[in-house]
N, C-alpha and C positions, 0 to 999 in steps of 0.2 A: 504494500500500500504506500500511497506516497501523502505527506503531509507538508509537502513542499506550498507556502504560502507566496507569492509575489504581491509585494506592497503597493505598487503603481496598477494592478492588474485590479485590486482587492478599491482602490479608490474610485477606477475607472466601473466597475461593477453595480458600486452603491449609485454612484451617478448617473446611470443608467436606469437602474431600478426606479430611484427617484422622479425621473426624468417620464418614463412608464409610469408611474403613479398619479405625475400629475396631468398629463397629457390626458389619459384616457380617463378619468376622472373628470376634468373641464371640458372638454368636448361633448359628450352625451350630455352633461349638467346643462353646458350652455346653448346646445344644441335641442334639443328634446324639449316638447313643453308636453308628454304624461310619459308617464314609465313605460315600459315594455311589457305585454303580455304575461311571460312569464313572472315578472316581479308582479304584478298584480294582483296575478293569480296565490304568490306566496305570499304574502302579505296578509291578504282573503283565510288564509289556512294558520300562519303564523300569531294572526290574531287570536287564534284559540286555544293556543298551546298545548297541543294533542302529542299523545307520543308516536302521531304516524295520522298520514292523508288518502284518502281514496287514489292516489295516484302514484305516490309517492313516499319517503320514510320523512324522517321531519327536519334533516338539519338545517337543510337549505329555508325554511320558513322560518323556523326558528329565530338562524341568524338576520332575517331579513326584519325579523320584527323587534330582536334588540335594536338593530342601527335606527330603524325607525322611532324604534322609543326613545332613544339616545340623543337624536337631531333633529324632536319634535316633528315629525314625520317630513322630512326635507327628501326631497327625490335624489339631491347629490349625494347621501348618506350610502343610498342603494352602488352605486355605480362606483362610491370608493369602496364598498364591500368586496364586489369583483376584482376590483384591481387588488387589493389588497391579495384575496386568494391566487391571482395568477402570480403574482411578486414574489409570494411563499411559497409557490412551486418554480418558480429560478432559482429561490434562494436555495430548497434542497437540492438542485441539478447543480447548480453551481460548487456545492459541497464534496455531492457524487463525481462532476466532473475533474475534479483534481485529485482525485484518488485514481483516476487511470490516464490524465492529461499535465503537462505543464500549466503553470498560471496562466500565460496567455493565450494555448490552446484553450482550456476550457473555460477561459474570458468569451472567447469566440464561440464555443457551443453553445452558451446561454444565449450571446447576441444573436445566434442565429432563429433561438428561438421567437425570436419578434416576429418572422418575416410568417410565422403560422396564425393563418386564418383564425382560429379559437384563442389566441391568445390577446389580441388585435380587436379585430371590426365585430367578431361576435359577443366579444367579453363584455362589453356594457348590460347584456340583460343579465342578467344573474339568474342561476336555477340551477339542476339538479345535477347537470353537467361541469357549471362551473365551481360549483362549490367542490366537486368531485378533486379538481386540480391541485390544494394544497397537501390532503389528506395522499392521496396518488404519489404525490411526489415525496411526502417521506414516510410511508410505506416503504417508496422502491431503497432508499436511503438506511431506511432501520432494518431492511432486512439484508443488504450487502454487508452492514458494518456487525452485523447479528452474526451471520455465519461464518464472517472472516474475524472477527476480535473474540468469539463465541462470549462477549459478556450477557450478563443478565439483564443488564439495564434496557440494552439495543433491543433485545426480544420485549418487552415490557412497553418500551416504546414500538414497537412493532403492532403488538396487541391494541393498543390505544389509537395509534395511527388509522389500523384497521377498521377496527370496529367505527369511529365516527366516520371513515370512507364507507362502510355500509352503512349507515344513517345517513348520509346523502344520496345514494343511489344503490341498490343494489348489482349495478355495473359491473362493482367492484371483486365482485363473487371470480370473474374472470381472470382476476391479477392474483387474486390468491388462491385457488386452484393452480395457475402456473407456479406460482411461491411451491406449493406441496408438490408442484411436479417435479421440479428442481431440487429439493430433497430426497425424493425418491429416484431418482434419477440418476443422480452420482457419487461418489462414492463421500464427496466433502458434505456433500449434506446430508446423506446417513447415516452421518457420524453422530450429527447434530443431533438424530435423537436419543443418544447416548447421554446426554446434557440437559438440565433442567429448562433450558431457554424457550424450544419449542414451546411445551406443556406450560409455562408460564404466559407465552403471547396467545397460547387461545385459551387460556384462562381468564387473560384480561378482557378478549375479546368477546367472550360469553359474557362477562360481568358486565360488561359495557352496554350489550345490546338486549339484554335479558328484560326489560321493560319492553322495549320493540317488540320483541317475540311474543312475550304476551297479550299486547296489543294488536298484533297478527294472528294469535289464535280466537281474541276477542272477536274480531272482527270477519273472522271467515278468510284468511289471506286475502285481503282484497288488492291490496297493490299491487300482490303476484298476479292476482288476474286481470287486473289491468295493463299491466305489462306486456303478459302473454297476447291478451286480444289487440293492443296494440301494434305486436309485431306479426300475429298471425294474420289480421284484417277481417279472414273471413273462414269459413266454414271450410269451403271449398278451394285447396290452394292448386296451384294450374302444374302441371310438370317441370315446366321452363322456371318457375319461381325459383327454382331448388338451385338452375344455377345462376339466374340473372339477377340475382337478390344480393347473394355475396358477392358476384361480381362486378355490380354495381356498384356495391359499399368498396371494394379495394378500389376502383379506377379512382372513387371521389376523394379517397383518404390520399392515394398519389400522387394526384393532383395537386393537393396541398402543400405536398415537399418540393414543388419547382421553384420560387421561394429561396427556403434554402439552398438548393442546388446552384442555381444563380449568385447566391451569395459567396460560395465556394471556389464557382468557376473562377471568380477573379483573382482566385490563388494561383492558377493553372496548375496544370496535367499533375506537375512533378509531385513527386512524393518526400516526404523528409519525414524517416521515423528515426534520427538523431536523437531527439529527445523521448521516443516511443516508453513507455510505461507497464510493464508488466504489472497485472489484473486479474480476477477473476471474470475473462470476458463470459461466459458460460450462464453465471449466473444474468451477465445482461441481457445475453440471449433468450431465456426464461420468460423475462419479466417483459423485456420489449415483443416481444414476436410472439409468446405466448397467450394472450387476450387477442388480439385480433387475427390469428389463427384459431380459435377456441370463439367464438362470436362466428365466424364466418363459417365452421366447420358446422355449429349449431340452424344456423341458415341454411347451408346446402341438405343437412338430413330433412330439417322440419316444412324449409319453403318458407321463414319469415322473413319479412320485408325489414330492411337495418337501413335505419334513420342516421344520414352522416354526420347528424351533433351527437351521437351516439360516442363518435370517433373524439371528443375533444383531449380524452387525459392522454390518447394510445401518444400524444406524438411530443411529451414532456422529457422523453430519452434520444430525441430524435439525433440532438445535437450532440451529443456525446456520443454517440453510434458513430454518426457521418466521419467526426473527426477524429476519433478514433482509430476507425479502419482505414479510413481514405488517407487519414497523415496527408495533408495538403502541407507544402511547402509555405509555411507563414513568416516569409522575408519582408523586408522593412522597403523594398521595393513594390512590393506588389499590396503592401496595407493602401494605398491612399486611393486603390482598386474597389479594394472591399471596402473600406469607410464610404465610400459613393455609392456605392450599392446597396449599403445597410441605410445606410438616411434615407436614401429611394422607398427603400421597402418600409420604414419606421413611419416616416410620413405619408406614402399613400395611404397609410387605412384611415388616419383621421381625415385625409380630406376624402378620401370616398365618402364614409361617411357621413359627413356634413353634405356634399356634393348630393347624395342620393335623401337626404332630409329635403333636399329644396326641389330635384327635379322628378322624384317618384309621381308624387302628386299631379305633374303634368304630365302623367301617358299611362297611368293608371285612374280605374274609378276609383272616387273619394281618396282620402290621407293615408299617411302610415298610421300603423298604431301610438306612435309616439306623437303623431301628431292631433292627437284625439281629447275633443275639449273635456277631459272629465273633472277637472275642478270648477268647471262653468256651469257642467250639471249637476254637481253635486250639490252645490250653494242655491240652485236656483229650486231646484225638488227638496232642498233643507226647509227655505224660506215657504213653500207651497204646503209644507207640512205644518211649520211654526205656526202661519197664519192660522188653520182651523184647528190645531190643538198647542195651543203656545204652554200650557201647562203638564204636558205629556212628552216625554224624550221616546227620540224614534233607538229604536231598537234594534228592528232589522230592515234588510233592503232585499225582496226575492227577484232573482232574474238570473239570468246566466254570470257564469265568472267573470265575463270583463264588462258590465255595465255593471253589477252589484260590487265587484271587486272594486271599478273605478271611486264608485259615488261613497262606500266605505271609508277609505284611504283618502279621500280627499275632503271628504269631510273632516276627517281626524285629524286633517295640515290645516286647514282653513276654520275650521269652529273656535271659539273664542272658549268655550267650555263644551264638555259633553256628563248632561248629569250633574252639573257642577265641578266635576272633579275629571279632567283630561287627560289622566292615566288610569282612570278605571278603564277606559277605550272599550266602551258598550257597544257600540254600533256592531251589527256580525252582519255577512252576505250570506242571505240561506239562498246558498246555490242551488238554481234549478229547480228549487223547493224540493231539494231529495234531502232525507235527514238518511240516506247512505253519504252522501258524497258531502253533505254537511251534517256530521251527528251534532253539530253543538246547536240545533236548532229541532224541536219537534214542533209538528202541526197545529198543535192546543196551545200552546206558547205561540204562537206566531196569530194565532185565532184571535188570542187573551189581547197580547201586546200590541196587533196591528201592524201596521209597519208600510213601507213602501213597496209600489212591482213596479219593474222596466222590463220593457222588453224591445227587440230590435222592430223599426219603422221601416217595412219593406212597401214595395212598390203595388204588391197585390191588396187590393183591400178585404178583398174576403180573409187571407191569410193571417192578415192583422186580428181582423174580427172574432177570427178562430182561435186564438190565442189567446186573447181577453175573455171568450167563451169559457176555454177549459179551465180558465183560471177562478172563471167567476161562477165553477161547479163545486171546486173545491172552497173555496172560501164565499157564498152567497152575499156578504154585504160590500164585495170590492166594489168600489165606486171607479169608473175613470173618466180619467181627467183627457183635454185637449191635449194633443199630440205638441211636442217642444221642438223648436227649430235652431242648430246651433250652427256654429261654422268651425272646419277643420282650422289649426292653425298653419296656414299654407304658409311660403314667402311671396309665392307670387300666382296671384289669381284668389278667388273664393269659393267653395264648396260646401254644400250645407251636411251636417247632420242630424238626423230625424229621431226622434226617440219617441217611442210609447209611453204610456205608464199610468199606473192607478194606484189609490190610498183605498187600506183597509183600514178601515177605523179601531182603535182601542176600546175594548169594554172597558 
């Protein structure tokens, strides 16, 4: 192992970080005027502090609802939580990297990290995926320095690692299956279980998730079957799925590394393994190639269709792989190559970004999601409530997750109290009006308390009608109201949005 530290390497690194920190943190803040889908929807769920979501396990809500508690529900709070997570997974590659690179070899592995899509232009929304990235990354970290220093502590932190990466996704089941496969496998990690270390990391890792679990047995595994039917679609899978499904997912995951390859090329062809690092390359192999061979191997038996934000943690070893084996010749000639390359690639995403904030909207119907007035609706269905019951606090809002999710979360930025007391944070979104996919809400409570319905303003009017029908069978005293007319936040041009919606009154 090498603990060879370079001080100019170690300065240039933090500065970098920093530099990612605040960049991709200002841009969506000053960019975006509502959150993204996914933040929404975790927010929606975060607010009720469950130990697990109909879709999902809970960390990613979780931490979405501390930040928001923390910054009085400020939408920047979300977007540095993400960054915050991608940061702490360079910071453990960066770790990883100098145990098998020089300093400014695996200066440059992390760097190279930038140039990956998930790290970048997709990282502002935060979810199940991203939060996956810190937890990922020193997993892969606690478990190399576990098997090669064999202390107890690495395994302990291995187990803790683990278990909060399955409480953000169960993804994660893939990397540690490879982890046991690599143990069984050769002859260095069989040794391992000779040693209390194993039996100690999934010791911690049972103690850790052992509320989840029984929250999953409460619940009928629901997330597992959401999961499943997510990736299976349908009933019926076709024969061709079996291979265009995975083959799908690798061309798009590949895709992703031209990026990096480009950033390399400007080292050219030559090789220099002068300063080359004896390793346990073996075990990277495991951990890198073993989940997206193991996901894909899954796809070609079953026919599941694999979602390429699926792929976000697969490519946190990406850069320590490339420059590992490839050993690119990193002469003091050929840097001011790659410095032009890497700014190219550091700066296009925020101005894609931004660039695709302003001209979506002209060649698509209606806004992005981020450009969706929900703090305009929230305030104005708050004030439509106050007026006929100013001595009643609204409770809940039924409708689908991003119009109930929106007017929730933006009411809790915008209300001056709620209850009197603006950390009790009462307001909940009975999603869908399912008390599966929202239990913190039953139909006698929502009867009792009242509360608000939105629903989407589409173009058919019967379809509308029919909506407000079924809603006005289960609950017979909805009253509704005139349909509200708002505007996307364009830059340039204007586009309306339309919303439904009714008051059930409180007994």
């Amino acid at each position: 192992m090498v603990n060879n530290n370079g001080g100019s390497e170690n300065r240039i690194f933090w500065i970098f970080l920093a530099l990612h920190l605040v960049i991709w943190t200002l841009v969506p803040a000053l960019t975006n005027h509502n959150l993204p889908i996914d933040v929404i929807e975790g927010l929606a769920w975060g607010n009720e502090g469950l130990w697990g979501y109909h879709k999902h396990p809970p960390l990613s809500p979780w931490l979405m609802d501390v930040f928001a508690t923390f910054s009085n529900s400020s939408d920047w709070a979300q977007y540095l939580l993400s960054q915050l997570s991608v940061c702490a997974a360079f910071i453990g590659m960066w770790v990883l990297g100098k145990e098998f690179l020089s300093p400014l070899k695996a200066l440059i592995s992390v760097l190279l990290l930038e140039g990956v899509y998930y790290h970048g232009y997709a990282s502002p929304e935060f979810n199940a995926n991203i939060v996956l990235l810190p937890f990922w990354s020193l997993s892969i970290l606690a478990f190399y320095k576990a098997v090669e220093t064999r202390k107890l502590m690495w395994w302990v932190i291995l187990g803790g690692a683990a278990a909060l990466a399955v409480l953000g996704k169960y993804f994660t089941g893939f990397l540690l299956i490879s982890m046991f496969a690599y143990l069984v496998a050769t002859k260095k990690g069989r040794s391992q279980f000779k040693t209390a270390g194993p039996y100690a990391a999934l010791l911690m890792l049972l103690l850790m998730l052992t509320p989840h679990l029984l929250w999953m047995v409460e619940t009928n595994f629901t997330t597992l079957s959401y999961g499943v039917n997510r990736a299976s679609g349908s009933a019926s899978v076709e024969l061709k799925n079996h291979i265009v499904y995975p083959l799908k997912f690798l061309i798009s995951q590949i895709v992703l590394l031209v990026p990096l390859l480009l950033m390399l090329a400007a080292f050219g062809l030559k090789q220099d393994r002068s300063d080359a690092r004896s390793g346990n390359t073996a075990i990277l192999s495991f951990m890198a190639f073993g989940p997206p061979l193991l996901i894909m191997a899954l796809s070609a038996a079953l026919g599941w269709k694999l979602r390429s934000m699926w792929g976000a943690p697969l490519f946190l070893m990406s850069g320590v792989l490339l420059m590992y084996f490839l050993m690119p010749n990193v002469s003091a000639a050929r840097m001011p190559r790659f410095k032009a390359v890497f700014i190219f690639f550091a700066l296009i995403g925020p101005i894609a970004y931004v660039a695709v904030y302003a001209v979506r909207p002209l060649v698509k119907d209606g806004g992005k999601r981020t450009q969706f007035p929900g703090s305009e609706i929230a305030l104005q269905l708050s004030d439509g409530w106050k007026k006929r019951y100013p001595e009643k606090p609204l409770h809940y809002v039924m409708g689908d997750v991003w119009r109930s999710g929106n007017i929730t979360y933006y009411l809790k930025k915008n209300e001056t109290s709620v209850e009197t007391d603006r950390n009790k944070r009462t307001i909940s979104a009975f999603i869908d009006g399912d008390i599966v996919v929202a239990p913190w809400v039953t139909t006698d409570e929502f009867s009792q308390k009242g509360g608000l319905v939105v629903w989407k303003n589409t173009k058919q009017l019967g379809s509308q009608k029919a909506k407000f029908i079924s809603y006005k069978k289960l609950y017979p005293e909805l009253m509704e109201m005139s349909p509200l007319t708002f505007e996307w936040d364009m830059w340039f041009g204007t586009k309306e949005v339309n919303l439904n919606w009714a008051i059930l009154p409180p007994k």
